[in-house]
C-alpha positions in Angstrom: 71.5 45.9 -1.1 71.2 45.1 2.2 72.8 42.1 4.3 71.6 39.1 4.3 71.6 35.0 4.2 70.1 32.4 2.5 68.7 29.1 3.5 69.9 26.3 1.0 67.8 23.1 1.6 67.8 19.5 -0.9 65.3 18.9 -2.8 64.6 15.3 -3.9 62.6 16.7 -6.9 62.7 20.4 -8.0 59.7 20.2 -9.9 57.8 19.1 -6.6 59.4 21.3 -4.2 58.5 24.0 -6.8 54.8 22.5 -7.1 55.0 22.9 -2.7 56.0 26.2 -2.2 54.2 27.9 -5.2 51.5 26.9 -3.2 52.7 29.0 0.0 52.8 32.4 -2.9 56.8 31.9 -4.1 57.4 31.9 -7.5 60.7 30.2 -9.2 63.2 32.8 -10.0 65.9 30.5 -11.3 65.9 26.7 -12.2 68.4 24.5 -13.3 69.6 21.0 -13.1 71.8 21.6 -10.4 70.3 24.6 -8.4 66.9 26.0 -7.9 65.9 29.9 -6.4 62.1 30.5 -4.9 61.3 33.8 -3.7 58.2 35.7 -2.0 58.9 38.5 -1.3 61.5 39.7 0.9 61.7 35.7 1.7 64.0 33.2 -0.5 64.9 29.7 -0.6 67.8 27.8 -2.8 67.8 24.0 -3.4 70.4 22.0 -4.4 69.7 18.4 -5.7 69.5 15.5 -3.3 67.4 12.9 -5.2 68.4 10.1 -2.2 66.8 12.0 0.7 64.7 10.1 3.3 61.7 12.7 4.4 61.8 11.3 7.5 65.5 11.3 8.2 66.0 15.0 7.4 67.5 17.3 9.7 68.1 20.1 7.1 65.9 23.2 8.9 66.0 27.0 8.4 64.3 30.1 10.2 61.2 32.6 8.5 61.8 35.7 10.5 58.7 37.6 9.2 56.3 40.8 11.0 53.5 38.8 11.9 54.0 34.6 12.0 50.5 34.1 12.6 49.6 36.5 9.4 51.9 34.2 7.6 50.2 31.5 8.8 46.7 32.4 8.1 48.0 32.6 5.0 49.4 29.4 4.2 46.6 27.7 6.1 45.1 28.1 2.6 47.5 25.7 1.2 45.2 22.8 3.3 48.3 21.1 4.5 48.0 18.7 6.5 48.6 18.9 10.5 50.6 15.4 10.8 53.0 13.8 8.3 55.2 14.9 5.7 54.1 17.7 4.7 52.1 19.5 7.6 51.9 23.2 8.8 51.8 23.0 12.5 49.6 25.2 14.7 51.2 28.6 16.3 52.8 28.7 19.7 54.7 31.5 21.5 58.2 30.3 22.7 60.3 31.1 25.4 62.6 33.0 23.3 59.8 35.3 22.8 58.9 34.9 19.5 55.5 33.8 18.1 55.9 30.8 15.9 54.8 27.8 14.0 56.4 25.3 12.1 56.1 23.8 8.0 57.4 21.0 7.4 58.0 20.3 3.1 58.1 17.7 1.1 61.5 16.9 1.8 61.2 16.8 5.5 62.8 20.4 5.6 61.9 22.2 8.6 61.0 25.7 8.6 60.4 27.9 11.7 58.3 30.8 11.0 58.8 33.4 14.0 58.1 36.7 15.0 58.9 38.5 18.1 56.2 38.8 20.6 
């Protein structure tokens, strides 16, 4: 196995964020009362209750680091989120750290930068 770290991110309700991201192509390898484990492919996510969460207060974020961002994005496109608002998929842009990237923002006003290097 190689190296590597895993974003842990609330959830105010695991049966929604599972509902969210099943619709990005993860499927729900483990679910409990107190923990929750999504996975597509070589990407995972864990949740951890936090039933009091404002959407709009949330500062939790993680990073995607994936081959091709706007592959990934074409992609989820097909989820018809939004472009504004809680949820929304944001368009892509290439950054100054010289990564292509865009942004999804979930249910729980978790912040996910996709990137890939340019």
């Amino acid at each position: 196995m190689s190296e590597r770290v895993t974003a842990n991110l609330p959830a105010i309700n695991f049966d929604a964020t599972a509902a969210f991201y099943t619709r990005l192509g993860f499927e729900v390898d483990f679910k409990d009362d107190g923990w929750m484990i999504l996975s597509r492919g070589g990407l995972e996510i864990e949740f951890f209750p936090y039933p009091d969460l404002n959407p709009w207060e949330s500062s939790f974020s993680a990073c995607v680091r994936v081959a091709d961002a706007d592959a990934l994005r074409q992609e989820w496109a097909g989820a018809g989120l939004p472009d504004e608002g809680i949820p929304r998929l944001t368009a892509s842009w290439n950054d100054p750290s010289g990564h292509r990237m865009f942004a999804v923002v979930d249910e729980n006003g978790s912040l996910l930068r996709c990137m890939s290097p340019l």
